[in-house]
DOMARKE-203543 format. One record per residue (C-alpha): residue number from 1; residue in one letter; z, y, x. Coordinates in steps of 0.001 Angstrom, whole numbers. Last residue first. Layout:
marfi	torkol	Z	Y	X
NUM	A	Z	Y	X
...
This chain:
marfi	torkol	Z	Y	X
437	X	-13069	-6534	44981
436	X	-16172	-4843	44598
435	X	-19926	-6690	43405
434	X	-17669	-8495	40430
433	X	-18526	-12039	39587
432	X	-19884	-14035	36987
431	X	-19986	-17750	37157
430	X	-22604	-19385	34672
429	X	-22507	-23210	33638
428	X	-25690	-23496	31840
427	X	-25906	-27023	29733
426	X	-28697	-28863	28375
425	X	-31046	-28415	25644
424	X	-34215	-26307	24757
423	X	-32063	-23000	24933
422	X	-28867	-24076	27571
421	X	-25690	-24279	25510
420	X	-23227	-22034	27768
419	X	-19969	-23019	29563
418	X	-18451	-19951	31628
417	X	-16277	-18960	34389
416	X	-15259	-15495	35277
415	X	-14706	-13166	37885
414	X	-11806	-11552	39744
413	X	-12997	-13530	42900
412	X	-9382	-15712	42573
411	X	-10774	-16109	38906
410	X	-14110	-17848	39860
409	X	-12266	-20233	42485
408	X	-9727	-21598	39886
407	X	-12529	-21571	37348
406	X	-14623	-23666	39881
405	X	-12261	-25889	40767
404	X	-10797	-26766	37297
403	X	-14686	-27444	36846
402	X	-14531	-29904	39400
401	X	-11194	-31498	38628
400	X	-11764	-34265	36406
399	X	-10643	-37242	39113
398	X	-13869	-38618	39328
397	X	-16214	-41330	38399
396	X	-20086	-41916	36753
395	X	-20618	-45531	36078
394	X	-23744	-45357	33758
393	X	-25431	-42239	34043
392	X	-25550	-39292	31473
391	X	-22449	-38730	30627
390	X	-22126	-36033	28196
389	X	-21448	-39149	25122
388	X	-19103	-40507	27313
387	X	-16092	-37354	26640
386	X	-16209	-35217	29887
385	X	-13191	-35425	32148
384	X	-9731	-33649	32584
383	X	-7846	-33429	35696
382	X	-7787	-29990	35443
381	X	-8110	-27635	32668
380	X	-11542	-26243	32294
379	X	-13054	-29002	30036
378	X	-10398	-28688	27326
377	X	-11472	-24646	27215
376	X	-15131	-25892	26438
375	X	-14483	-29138	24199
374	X	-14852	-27281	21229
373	X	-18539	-25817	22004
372	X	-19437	-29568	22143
371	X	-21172	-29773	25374
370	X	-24705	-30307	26673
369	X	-26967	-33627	26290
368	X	-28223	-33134	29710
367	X	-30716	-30854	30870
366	X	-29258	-28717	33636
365	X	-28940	-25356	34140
364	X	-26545	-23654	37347
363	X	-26027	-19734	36985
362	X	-24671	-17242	39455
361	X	-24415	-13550	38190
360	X	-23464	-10580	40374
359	X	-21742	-7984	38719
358	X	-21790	-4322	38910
357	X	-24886	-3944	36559
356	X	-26715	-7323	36300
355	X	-27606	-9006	39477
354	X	-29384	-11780	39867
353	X	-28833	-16084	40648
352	X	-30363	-19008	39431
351	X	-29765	-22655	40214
350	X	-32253	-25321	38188
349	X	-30980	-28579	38189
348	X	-33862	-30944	37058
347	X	-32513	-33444	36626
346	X	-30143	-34652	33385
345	X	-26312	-33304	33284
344	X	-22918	-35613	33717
343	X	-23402	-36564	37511
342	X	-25796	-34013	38596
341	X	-25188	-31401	37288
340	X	-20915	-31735	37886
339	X	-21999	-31943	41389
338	X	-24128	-28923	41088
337	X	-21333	-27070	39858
336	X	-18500	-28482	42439
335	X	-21085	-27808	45079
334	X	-21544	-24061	44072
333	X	-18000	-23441	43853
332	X	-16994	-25341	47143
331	X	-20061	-22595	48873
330	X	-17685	-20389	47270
329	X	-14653	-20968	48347
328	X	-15985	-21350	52002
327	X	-16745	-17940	52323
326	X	-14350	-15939	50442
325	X	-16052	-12965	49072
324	X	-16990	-9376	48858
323	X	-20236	-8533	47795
322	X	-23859	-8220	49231
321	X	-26277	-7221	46732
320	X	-28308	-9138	44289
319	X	-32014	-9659	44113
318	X	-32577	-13044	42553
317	X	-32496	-16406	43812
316	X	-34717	-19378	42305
315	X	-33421	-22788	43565
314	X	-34324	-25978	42537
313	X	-31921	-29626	42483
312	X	-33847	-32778	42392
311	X	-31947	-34637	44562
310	X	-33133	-36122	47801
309	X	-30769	-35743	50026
308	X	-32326	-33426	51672
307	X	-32283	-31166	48343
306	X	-28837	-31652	48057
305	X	-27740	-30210	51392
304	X	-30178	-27379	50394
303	X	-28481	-26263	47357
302	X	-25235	-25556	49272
301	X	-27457	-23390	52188
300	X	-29500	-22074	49074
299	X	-26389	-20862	47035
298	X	-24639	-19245	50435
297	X	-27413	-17596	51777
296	X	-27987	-16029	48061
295	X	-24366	-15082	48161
294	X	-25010	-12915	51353
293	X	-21505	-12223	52146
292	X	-18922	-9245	52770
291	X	-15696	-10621	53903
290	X	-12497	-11660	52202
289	X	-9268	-13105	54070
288	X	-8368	-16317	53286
287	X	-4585	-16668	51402
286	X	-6274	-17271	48412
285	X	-7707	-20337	49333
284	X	-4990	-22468	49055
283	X	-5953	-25741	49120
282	X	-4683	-28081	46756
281	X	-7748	-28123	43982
280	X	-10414	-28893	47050
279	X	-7772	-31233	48442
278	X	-7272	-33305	45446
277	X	-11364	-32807	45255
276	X	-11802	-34710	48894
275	X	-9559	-37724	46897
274	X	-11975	-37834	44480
273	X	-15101	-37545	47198
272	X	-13281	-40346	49024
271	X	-12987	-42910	46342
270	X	-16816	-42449	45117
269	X	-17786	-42987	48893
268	X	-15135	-46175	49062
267	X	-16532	-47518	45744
266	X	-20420	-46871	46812
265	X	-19473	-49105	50287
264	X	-18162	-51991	47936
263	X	-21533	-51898	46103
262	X	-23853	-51590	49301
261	X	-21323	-54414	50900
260	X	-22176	-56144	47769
259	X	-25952	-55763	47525
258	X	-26322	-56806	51315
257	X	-24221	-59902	51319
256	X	-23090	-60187	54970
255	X	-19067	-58318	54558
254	X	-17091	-58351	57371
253	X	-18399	-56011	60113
252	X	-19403	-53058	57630
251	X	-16742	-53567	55204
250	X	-14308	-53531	57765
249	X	-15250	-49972	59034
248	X	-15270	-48677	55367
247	X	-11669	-50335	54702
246	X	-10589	-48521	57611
245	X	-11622	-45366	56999
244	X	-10345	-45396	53319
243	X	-7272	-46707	54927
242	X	-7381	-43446	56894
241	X	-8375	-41390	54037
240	X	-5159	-42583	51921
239	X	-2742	-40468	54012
238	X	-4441	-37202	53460
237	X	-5251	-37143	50034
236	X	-1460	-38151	49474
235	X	99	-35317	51158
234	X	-2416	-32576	49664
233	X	-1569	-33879	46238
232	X	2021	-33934	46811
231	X	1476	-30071	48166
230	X	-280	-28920	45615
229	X	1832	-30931	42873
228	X	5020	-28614	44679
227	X	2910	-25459	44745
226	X	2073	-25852	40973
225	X	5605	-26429	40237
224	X	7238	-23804	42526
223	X	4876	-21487	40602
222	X	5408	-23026	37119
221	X	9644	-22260	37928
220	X	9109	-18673	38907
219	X	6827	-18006	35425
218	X	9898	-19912	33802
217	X	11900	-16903	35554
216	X	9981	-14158	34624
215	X	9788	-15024	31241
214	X	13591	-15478	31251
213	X	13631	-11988	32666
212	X	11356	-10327	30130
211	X	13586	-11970	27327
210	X	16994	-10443	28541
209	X	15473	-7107	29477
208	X	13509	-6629	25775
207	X	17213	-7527	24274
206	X	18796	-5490	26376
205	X	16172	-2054	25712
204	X	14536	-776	28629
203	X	14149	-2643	32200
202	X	13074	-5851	33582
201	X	9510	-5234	34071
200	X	7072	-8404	33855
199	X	6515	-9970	36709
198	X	2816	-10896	37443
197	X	770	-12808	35368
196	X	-21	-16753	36964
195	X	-3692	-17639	34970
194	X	-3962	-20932	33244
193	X	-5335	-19750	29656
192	X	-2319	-20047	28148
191	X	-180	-18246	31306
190	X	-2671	-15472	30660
189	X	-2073	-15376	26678
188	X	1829	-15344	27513
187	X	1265	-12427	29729
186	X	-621	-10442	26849
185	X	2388	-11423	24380
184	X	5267	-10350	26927
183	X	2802	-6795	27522
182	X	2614	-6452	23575
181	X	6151	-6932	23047
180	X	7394	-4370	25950
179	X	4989	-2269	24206
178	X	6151	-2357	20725
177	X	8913	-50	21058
176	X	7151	2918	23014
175	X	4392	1954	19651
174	X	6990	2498	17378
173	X	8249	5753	18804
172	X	4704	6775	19123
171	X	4095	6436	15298
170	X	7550	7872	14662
169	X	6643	11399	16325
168	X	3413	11465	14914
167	X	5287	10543	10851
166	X	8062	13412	12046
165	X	5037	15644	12591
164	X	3322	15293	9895
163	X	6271	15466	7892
162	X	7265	18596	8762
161	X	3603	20169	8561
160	X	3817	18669	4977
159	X	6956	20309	4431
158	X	6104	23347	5642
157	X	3061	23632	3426
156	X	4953	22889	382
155	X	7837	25496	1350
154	X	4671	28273	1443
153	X	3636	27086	-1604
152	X	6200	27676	-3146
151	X	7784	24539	-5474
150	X	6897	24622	-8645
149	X	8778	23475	-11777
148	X	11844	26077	-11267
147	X	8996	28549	-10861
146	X	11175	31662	-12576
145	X	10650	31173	-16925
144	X	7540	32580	-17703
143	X	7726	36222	-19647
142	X	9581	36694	-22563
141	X	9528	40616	-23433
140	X	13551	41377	-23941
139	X	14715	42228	-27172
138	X	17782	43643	-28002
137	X	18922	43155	-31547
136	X	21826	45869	-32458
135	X	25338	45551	-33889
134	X	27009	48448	-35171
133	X	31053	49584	-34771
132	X	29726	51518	-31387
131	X	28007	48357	-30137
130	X	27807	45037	-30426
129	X	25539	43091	-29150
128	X	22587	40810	-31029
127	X	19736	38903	-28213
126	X	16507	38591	-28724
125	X	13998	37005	-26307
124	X	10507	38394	-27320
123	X	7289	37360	-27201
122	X	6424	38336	-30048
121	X	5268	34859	-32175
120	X	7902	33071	-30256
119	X	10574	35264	-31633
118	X	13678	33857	-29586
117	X	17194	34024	-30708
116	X	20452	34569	-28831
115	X	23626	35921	-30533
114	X	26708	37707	-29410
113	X	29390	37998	-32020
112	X	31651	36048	-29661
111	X	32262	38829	-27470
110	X	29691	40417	-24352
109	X	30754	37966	-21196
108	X	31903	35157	-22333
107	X	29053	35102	-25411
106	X	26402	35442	-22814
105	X	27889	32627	-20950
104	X	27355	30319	-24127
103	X	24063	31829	-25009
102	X	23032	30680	-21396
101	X	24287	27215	-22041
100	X	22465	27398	-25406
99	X	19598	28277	-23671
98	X	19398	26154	-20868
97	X	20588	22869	-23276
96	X	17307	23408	-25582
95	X	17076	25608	-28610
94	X	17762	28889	-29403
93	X	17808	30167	-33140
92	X	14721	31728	-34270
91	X	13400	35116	-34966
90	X	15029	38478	-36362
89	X	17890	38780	-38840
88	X	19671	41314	-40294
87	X	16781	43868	-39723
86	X	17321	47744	-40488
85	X	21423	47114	-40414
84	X	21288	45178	-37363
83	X	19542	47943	-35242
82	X	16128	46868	-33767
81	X	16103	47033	-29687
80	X	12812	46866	-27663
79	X	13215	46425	-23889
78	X	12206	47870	-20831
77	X	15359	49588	-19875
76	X	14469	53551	-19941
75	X	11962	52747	-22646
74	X	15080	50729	-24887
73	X	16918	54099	-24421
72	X	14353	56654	-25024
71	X	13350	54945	-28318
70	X	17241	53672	-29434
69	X	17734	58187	-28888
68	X	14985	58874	-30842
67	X	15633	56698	-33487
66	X	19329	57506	-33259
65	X	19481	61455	-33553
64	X	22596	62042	-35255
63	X	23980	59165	-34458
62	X	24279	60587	-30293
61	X	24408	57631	-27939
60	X	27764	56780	-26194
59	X	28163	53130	-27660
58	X	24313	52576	-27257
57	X	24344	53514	-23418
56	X	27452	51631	-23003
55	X	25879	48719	-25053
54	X	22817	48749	-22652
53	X	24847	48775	-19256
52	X	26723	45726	-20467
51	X	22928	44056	-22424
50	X	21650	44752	-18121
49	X	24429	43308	-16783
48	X	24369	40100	-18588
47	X	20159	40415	-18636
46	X	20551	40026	-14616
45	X	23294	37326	-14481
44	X	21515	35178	-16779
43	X	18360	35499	-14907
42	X	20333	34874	-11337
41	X	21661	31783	-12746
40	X	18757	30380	-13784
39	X	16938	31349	-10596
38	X	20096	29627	-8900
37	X	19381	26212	-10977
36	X	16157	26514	-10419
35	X	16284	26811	-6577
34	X	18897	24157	-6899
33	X	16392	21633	-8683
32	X	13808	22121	-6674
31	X	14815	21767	-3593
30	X	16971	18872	-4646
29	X	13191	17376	-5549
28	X	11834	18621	-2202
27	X	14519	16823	-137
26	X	14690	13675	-1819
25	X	10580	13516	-1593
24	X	11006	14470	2112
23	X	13529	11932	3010
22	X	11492	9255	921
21	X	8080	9812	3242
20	X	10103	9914	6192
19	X	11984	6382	5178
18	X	8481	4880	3901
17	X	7003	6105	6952
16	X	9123	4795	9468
15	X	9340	1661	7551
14	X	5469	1393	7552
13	X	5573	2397	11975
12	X	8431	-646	12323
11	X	5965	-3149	10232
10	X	2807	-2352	12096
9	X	4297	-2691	15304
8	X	6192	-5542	14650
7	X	2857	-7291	14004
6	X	1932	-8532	10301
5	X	1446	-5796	8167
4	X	2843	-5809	4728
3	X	-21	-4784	2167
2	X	-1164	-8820	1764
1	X	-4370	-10386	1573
């Protein structure tokens, strides 16, 4: 298991994030660090010209009356201030690169006799000007230093809101990216499971254009194929039913030996249903115009032909409505299915059909040996035959393109084709089909 996603999709939308996500960490942390760096600066700046406008006030203050006058004073400013000569020395010296920095500037501005020492157990920030020939110990009440480790909370909440929306606006920018890809990939899955996609759009990024119109073109090229085999397989059905003809009318005034001319006559039948499914899978039966049918009719007119034949093939129809549908293409369906019974199932053939929501289900049992769930998709694809362990009678023939028929036929309707093991054995080849076009 791995934390880097797999699709394009998935990695473009992480890199969004991880770029958004670092912008706004850079951004917050330079936040930071100049608003403290101002708030700093703006303290310093403050207590400069406050300890100016307090040695003025100290310079010009009457000796005569100092206590009273250092009490009115240091009330008037909010501080406390100690003359030198009463305490020499008060607190600590300053520590830490702020303070000594701020010491420096305070120095600068106020002569080099200027001091800065804190008195941790007061409270107080003391700092020693001159004044008046006497130096003096100002202290100012510490309080905590300006948020220079928090960030407001009103910036934090506009950030977030600023990411959230940069992270929405990236997620759909990824997925306008990704949907050229997504469209190429779902196209590519239809030409994999034998289906013709239409074109895809040629328009939006070069790259995207570029590879959208090669698709479109091989797409182009399968058509012409498939039309081209349809054609040479239309062609040669054609021409070899009239030696089949003639071959069948020889046999019959040629040959005397019953069993052989029965034999010989089997070959020709077998020889024209396979070429009668080259035509099946040639014709075109999408170009036939739709029209609203009774499937049941349909089903029990196909089933019937069997039945008279004497094949045990049974038919139980259902209630199902009357849906759009190509006549003939169907009743080719239902033979194809029964055929395919028949010949690689075991009797009896049971043919259902009901309705189920807005689909019509057709379903044809039989009790063979069934199919490997593996050999499913392989069995759809034409010109492909069952392996010999399905076959259920010896000799068994054709050209492997009955089920191709049926899937061809069931996706023209919009519907589906499936292979289902039957409960108790067998096979049940269901066709599902929509009740609108």
């Amino acid at each position: 298991m791995t934390l880097w996603p797999r699709s394009l999709f998935g990695r473009l939308t992480l890199l969004l994030i991880l770029v958004v996500a670092t912008a706004m960490a850079a951004t917050i942390l330079f936040f930071r660090h100049d608003r403290a760096t101002l708030l700093e600066r703006q303290f310093s700046d403050t207590k400069i010209v406050q300890l100016q406008a307090l040695r003025a006030a100290l310079g010009a203050a009457d000796s005569r009356e100092r206590r009273e006058t250092l009490r009115d004073i240091g009330r008037q400013y909010g501080v406390r201030i100690v003359p030198e000569a009463e305490r020499p020395m008060v607190g600590a010296p300053a520590m830490g690169t702020a303070m000594l920095e701020f010491e420096q500037r305070l120095q600068d501005s106020l002569g080099a006799g200027t001091q800065l020492r804190i008195a941790p157990r007061l409270q107080l920030l003391f700092v020693r000007i001159e004044a008046g020939g006497d130096g003096y110990w100002i202290g100012f009440p510490l309080s905590p230093r300006p948020a220079a480790d928090d960030v407001p909370s009103r910036a934090l909440i506009w950030s977030l809101a600023l990411g959230i929306s940069l992270l929405f606006a990236a997620f759909l920018f990824t997925r306008y990216l990704a949907r050229p890809l997504r469209e190429l990939n779902a196209a590519v899955e239809r030409v994999g499971h034998g289906e013709m996609p239409p074109p895809l759009p040629e328009h939006g990024p070069s790259e995207i254009v570029t590879l959208n119109r090669g698709f479109n073109g091989m797409i182009a090229n399968l058509r012409r194929v498939e039309q081209d085999r349809a054609l040479l397989l239309a062609g040669v059905s054609h021409d070899l039913r009239t030696p089949l003809a003639r071959l069948r009318l020889g046999l019959e005034l040629t040959v005397q030996d019953q069993q052989m001319r029965q034999e010989m006559a089997d070959d020709i039948e077998e020889m024209d249903r396979i070429i009668g499914q080259f035509l099946d899978f040639a014709r075109g039966d999408d170009t036939v115009a739709m029209e609203q049918c009774d499937v049941n009719a349909i089903v029990a007119a196909g089933v019937e032909r069997y039945t008279r034949a004497g094949k045990d093939v049974r038919f139980a129809p259902g209630p199902v409505p009357a849906i759009p549908l190509r006549r003939t293409a169907l009743s080719r369906l239902v033979a194809n299915l029964v055929d395919n019974a028949l010949a690689y199932g075991a009797p009896p053939v049971e043919v259902t059909t009901r309705g189920s929501g807005n689909e019509v289900v057709l379903d044809v049992a039989d009790r063979g040996p069934g199919i490997p769930p593996d050999e499913v998709g392989r069995l759809k694809q034409p010109f492909t035959r069952a392996s010999a362990a399905r076959t259920s009678a010896p000799g068994v023939a054709g050209a492997g393109l009955g089920l191709a028929i049926v899937e061809r036929v069931a996706r023209l309707h919009g519907g589906t084709f499936d292979l289902l093991p039957r409960e108790g054995g067998g096979t049940v080849a269901r066709v599902t089909l929509k009740t609108t076009a």
